[in-house]
C-alpha positions, 0 to 999 in steps of 0.5 A, spaced: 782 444 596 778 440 591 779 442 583 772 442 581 771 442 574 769 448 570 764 450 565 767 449 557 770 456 556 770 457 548 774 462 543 769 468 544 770 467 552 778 467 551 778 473 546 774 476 552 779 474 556 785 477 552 782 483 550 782 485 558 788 483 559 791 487 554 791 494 559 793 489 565 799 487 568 801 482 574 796 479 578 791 482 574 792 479 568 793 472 573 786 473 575 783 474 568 786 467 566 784 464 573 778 466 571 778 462 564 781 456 568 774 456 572 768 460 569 763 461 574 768 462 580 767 469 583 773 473 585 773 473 592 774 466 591 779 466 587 783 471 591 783 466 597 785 460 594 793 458 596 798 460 590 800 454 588 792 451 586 791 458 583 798 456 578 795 448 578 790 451 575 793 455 570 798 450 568 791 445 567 788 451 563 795 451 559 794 443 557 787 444 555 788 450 550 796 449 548 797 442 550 802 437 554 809 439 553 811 447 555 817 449 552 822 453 556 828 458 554 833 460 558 839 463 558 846 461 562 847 464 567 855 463 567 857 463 559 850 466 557 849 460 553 841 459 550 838 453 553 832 450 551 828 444 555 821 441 555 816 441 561 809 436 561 804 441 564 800 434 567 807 434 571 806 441 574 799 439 575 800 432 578 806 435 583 800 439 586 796 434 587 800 430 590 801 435 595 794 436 596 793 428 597 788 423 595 782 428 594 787 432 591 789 428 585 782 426 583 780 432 580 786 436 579 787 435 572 779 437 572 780 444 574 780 447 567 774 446 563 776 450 556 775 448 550 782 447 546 782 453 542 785 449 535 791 454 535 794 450 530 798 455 527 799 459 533 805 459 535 805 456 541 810 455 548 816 457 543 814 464 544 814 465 551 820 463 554 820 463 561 825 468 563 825 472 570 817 472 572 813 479 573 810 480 580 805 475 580 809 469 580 815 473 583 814 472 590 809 465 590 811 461 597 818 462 597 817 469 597 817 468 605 824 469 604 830 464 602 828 458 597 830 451 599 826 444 599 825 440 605 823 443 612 825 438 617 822 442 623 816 445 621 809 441 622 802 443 620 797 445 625 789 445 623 791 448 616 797 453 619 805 452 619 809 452 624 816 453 626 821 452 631 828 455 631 832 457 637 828 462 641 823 463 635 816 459 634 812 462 629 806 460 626 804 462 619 799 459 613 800 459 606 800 466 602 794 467 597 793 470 592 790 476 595 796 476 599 800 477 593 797 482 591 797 486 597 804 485 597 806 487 589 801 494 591 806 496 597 812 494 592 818 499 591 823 498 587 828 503 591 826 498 597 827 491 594 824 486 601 818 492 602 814 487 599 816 481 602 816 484 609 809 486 608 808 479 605 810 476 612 806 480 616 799 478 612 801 470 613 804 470 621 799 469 625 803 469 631 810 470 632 814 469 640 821 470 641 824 467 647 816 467 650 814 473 648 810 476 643 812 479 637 807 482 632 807 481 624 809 488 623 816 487 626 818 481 624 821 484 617 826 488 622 826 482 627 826 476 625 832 473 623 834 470 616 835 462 618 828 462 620 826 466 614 829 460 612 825 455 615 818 458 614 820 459 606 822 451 606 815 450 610 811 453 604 815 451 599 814 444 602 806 444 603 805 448 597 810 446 591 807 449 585 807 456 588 814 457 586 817 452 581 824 454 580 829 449 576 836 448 576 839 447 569 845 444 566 848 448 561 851 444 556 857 448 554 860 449 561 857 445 565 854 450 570 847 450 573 842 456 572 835 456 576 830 458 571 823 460 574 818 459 570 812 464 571 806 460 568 802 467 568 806 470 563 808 465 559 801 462 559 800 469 556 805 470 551 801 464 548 794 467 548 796 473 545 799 469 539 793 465 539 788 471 540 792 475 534 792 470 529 785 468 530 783 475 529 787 475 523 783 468 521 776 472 522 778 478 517 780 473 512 773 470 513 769 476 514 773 478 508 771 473 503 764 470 506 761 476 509 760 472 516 760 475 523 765 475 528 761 470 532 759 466 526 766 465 525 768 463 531 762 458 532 766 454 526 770 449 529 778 450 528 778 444 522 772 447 519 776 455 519 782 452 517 778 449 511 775 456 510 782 459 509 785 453 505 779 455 499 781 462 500 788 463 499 787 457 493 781 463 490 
């Protein structure tokens, strides 16, 4: 899909879109911030985009407001050493890109058009580590069933996967995010695969096993776990940001621990921070000026910050 470029999103429109998301979790609050990436995008669009552009989408809205470089904290799985590493946002962006093709990578950097909010003083991507991802980003195109890259046997038909393995071939196409949040609705923590077979179900559009028709409903009961397998590397393969999980080094040990980065959550980590902060800079104003609310967001960040320097030197 085509990342067209979307109308500047400025400090008032974000405070908006923070202030919703305080009462939402989970691909609610990922809807929200979609939203921001693209003003003007009706819902049922957004909903039916593939997972993967929806994070590239995310991720660009990050580059715009935040910047390039996201930093990321995990802890050692192993000897529960804290890590921290750097990730460039336009890396993300540009690996969906690539898996979109050329038309793709015209516009994928495009998608968001907000207007970097000056959050200077914010505290930024140190504030959201990326540890273990909410429903939103849990389940992504790996949520098929086991992550692994590459899918040698798979192959693409009109927009849908296909899978051959053993006395099973299965056609399936790419979750969206309409399908990730059917999926988190029917979650249940005492049945842990419950989503995931529901998942499933949404994506197959056909299944036979050994020339005979299966329906998607039984293939959570059904289908083994190889091919649950080979259909979680077919998504992953077609739609690489759906899902970014990478392994890191721990320096003390050695050992590598899988870190998955839920844009969601850290993007929103950001955006309360920024949002609170600001605030904080409209009571110092409105205080000491008698300005509005929207007088004082229509400043520009150098000019706020200038503002506060005059008042805290007072």
């Amino acid at each position: 899909m085509t990342r067209a470029a979307a109308s500047p999103t400025g400090p008032a429109e974000l405070l908006a879109t923070w202030e919703a998301g305080l009462a939402r979790h989970g691909w609610e609050r990922s809807l929200l911030l979609h939203r921001a990436a693209r003003p003007g995008t009706g819902t049922d669009e957004l909903l039916s985009m593939p997972v993967g552009d929806r994070e590239a989408d995310l991720y660009a809205l990050r580059r715009a407001l935040f910047g390039e470089r996201m930093q990321v904290r995990v802890e050692c799985a192993s000897c529960g050493e804290a890590m921290e590493f750097e990730l460039a946002a336009s890396a993300l962006v540009a690996r969906a890109a690539r898996a979109e093709g050329a038309e793709g990578a015209s516009g994928a950097e495009g998608a968001s058009g907000a207007v970097a909010p000056g959050a200077e003083g914010a505290s930024g991507a140190g504030a959201a580590g990326a540890e273990a991802p909410g429903a939103e980003g849990a389940s992504g195109a790996g949520a098929l069933g086991a992550e692994a890259p590459g899918a040698e046997g798979a192959g693409a038909l009109g927009g849908l996967l296909r899978v051959e393995e053993g006395e099973w071939v299965v056609e399936f196409r790419l979750p969206t995010v309409a399908d990730l949040a059917a999926a988190a609705a029917v979650a249940d923590p005492a049945d842990p695969a419950r989503a995931r077979r529901a998942l499933l179900a949404r994506c197959t559009v056909s299944a036979v096993r050994d020339g005979h028709a299966v329906a998607p409903e039984r293939l959570g009961e059904l289908l083994p776990l190889q091919v649950e397998q080979r259909l979680a590397e077919a998504a992953e393969e077609a739609d690489p940001v759906a899902d970014v999980t990478l392994d890191v080094a721990c320096p003390e040990c050695g050992e590598a621990t899988p870190a998955e980065l839920d844009i969601t959550s850290y993007l929103w980590a950001e955006l309360d921070n920024w949002a609170r902060d600001l605030l904080l800079d409209v009571h110092l104003l409105a205080t000491a000026y008698g300005w509005s609310e929207p007088e004082i967001l229509a400043l520009s960040p150098l000019r706020r910050r200038y503002y506060l320097e005059l008042c805290a030197d007072a």
